[in-house]
N, C-alpha and C positions, 0 to 999 in steps of 0.2 A: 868567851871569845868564840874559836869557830875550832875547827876539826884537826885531828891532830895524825897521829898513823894507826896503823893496826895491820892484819892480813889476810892474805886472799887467796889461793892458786888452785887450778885441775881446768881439766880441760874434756869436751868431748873426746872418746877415745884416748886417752891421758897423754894427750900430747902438748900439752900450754898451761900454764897457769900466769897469773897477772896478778897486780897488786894496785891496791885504789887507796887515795887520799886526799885529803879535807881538812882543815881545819876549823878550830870552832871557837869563840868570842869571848875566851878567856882561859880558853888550853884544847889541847889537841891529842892526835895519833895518828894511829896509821894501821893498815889491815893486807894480811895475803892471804889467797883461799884456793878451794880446790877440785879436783878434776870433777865436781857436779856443785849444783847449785849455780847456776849465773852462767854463761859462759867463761869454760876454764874457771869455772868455781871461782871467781873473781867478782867484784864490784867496782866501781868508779869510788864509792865512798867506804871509810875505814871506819865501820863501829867502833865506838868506845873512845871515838876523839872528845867529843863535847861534853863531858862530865863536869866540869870545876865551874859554877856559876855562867853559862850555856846561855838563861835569857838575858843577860846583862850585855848593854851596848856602851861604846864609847861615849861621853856626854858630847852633845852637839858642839860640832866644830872641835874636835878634838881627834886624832888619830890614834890608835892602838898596833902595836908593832910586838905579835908573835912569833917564839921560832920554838920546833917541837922536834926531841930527835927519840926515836924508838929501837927497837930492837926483838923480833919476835923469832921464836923457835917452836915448830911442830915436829913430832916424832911419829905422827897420828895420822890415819885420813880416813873421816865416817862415811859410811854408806847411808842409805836411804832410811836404816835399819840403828843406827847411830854405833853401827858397830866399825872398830878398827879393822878395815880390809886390805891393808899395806902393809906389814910388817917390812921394815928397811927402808924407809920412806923418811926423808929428813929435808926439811924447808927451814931456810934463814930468811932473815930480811930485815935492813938495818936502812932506817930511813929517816932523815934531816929535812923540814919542812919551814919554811918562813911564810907570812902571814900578814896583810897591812887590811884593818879593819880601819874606816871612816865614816862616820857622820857627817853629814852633809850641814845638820843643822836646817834642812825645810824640813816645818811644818806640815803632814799630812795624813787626814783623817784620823787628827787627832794626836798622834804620835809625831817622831822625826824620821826622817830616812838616813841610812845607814846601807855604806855595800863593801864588797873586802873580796880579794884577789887573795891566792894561794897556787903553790908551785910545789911537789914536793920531789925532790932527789933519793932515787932507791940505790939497794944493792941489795938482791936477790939471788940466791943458790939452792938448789936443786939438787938432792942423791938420791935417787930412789930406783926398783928395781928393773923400772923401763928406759933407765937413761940418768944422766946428769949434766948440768947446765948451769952457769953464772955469767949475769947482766949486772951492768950498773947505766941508769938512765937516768932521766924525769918524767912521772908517771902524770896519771891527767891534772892539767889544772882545771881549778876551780874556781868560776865566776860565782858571786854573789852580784847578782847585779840588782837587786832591789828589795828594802826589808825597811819593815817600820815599825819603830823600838816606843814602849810605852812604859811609865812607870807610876806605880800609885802606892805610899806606903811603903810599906816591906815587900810589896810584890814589883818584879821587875819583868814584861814578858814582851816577843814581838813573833812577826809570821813575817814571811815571803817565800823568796824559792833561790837557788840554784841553779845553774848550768854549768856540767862539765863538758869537756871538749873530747877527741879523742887523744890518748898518749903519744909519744914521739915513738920515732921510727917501729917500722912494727912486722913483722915476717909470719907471716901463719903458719910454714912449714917448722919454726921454730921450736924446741921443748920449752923456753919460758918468752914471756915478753914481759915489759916495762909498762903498767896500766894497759887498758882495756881500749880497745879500737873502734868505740861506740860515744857517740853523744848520749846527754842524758839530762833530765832535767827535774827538779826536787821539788815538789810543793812543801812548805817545812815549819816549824812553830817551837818556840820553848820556854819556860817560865824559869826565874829562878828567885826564890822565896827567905828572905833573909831576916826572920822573929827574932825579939833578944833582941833589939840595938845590934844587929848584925851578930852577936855571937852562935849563933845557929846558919848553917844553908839545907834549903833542897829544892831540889833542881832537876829539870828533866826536858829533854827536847825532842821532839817527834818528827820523822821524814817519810815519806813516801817517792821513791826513787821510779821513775817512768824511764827508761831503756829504750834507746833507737836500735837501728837492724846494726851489724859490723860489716859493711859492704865488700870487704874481704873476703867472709867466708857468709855470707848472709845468712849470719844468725841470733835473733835477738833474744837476749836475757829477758827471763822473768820482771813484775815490778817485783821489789821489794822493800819492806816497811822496817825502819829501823826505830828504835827507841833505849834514849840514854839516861841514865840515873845516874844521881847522887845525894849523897847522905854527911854534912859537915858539922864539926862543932871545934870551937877558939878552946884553945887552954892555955895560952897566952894571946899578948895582944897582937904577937906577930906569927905563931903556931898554931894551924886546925885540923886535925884530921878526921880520918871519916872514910866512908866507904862508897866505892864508882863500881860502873857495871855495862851492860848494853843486853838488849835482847834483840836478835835479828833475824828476823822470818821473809822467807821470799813467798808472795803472793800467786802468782802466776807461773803457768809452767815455761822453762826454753821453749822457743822454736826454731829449726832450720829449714830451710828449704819448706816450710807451710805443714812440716812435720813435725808432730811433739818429739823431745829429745829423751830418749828413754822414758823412766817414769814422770817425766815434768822438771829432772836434775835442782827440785826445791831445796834450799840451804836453810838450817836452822843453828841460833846458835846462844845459849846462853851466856854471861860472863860475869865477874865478880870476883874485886878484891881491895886491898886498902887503897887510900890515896895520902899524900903527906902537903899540905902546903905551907911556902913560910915566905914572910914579906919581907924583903929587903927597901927599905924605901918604900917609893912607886915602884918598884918593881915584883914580880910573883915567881918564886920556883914551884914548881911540882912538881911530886914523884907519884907513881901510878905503879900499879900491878894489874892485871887481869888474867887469871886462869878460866879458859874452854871450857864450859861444859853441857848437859844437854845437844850433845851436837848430831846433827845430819848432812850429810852432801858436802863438809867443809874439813880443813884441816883441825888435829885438835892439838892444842898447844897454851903455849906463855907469853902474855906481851909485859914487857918492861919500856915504861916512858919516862922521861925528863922534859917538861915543859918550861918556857919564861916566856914572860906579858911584861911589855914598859910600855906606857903612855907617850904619846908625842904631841908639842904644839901645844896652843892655850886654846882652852874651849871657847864659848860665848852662847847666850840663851837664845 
């Protein structure tokens, strides 16, 4: 599917942090980050959403209808250095996302197209020892406005891009906001590999995230390159588990005002841990874990997901 939540918060001067979300074409998340790395240590998109079968699209002319809700806690905030530099520092962020992936069913270069809207709904709290602060919003949504899904065999894979928008209401002078006050746009690709008559998956999707200015406080985030994994296997006909992950490195330094921001405020961030999926019908639960690690410029912490995918509508070739 498409992107799910995960988290994101810090801000230049530590005064903001934001949280960014996406979904992804067969389960999701959500992400908050922090006072370096991105502006407000933040992104438009939540590594670790698109773990579960990621290159798979809906069959032409067929709708897909995801809804993902998360739940992330940091005690943690890395320096450049990936050391904990906050002691007292505590970030929540509990986020419900819905998700309508379709196929158009044309024909093109070979493949079909396929595009999918996402909206995600946060609630984000803040204690830490320069302040404390609780929102509840809608952070950026997410156009997929063009992608073209191919399948050959056991291998299932497609490319396009993204564009996010910037999040609702939004106050600079604020300690947190609801998403990121920047457009954005993704050049993006992912495969997902299903041997065994399907009892085996793996899977992996790749982005490259391009960041406009925040005309607010004109300052634009670094690019940054995400990349998702997973690892599955059936032990029944309707139980698989397996292990999901993300690796997120930002490319480029901040800038403000045509000045680099600190050291480049670069976010790095490794992740990994089980996943559990089980078929009800057409329909898919997930459960996810990921535990923080290797981290720089970001919060470090624990996301906890529950994902469900149902089918909608009759396909046709």
């Amino acid at each position: 599917m498409h992107n799910f939540f995960h988290r994101t918060w810090t801000g230049g001067q530590w005064r903001s942090y934001a949280i960014r979300l996406m979904l992804c074409c067969t389960a999701g998340a959500i992400t908050a980050s922090m006072a370096l790395a991105s502006e407000n240590g933040a992104s438009v998109y939540p590594a670790g959403v698109e773990t579960v079968m990621p290159g798979m699209a809906p069959a032409p002319g067929r709708t897909l209808f995801l809804e993902f809700n998360n739940y992330y806690m940091a005690n943690g905030l890395a320096n450049s250095k990936g050391q904990n530099e906050m002691p007292g520092f505590h970030l929540r962020v509990a986020a419900f996302a819905p998700k309508i992936v379709h196929n158009w069913g044309v024909h093109l270069l070979g493949g079909t197209l396929f595009s999918s809207a996402a909206l995600p709904f946060l609630y984000q709290s803040l204690n830490a020892p320069f302040g404390a602060q609780a929102k509840t919003g809608f952070a950026n949504p997410d156009l997929q406005l063009g992608a073209i899904a191919y399948a050959k065999g056991d291998l299932h894979w497609w490319y396009g891009f993204d564009l996010y928008t910037p999040g609702f209401p939004f106050n600079k002078n604020d300690l947190i906001n609801i998403g990121q006050h920047n457009f954005a746009y993704t050049p993006e690709a992912a495969f997902t590999y299903l041997p065994k008559h399907g009892r085996l998956e793996i899977s992996s999707k790749y982005q490259y995230i391009i960041n406009g200015a925040d005309s607010a406080t004109n300052y634009r985030s670094g690019r940054e390159f995400v990349w998702e994994y997973d690892g599955m296997v059936k032990v029944t006909r309707k139980l698989a588990i397996g292990g999901n992950g993300f690796f997120y490195r930002q490319m480029t330094n901040d800038v403000q005002n045509g000045v680099i921001v600190r050291d480049g405020n670069r976010g790095r961030d490794f992740a990994f841990g089980p996943e559990v999926k089980y078929h009800i019908g057409k329909c898919a639960l997930i459960a996810k874990y990921e535990k923080d690690m290797l981290v720089e410029n970001r919060p470090i912490g624990n996301a906890f997901w529950l994902q469900f995918g149902m089918p909608l509508g009759h396909g046709h070739e």
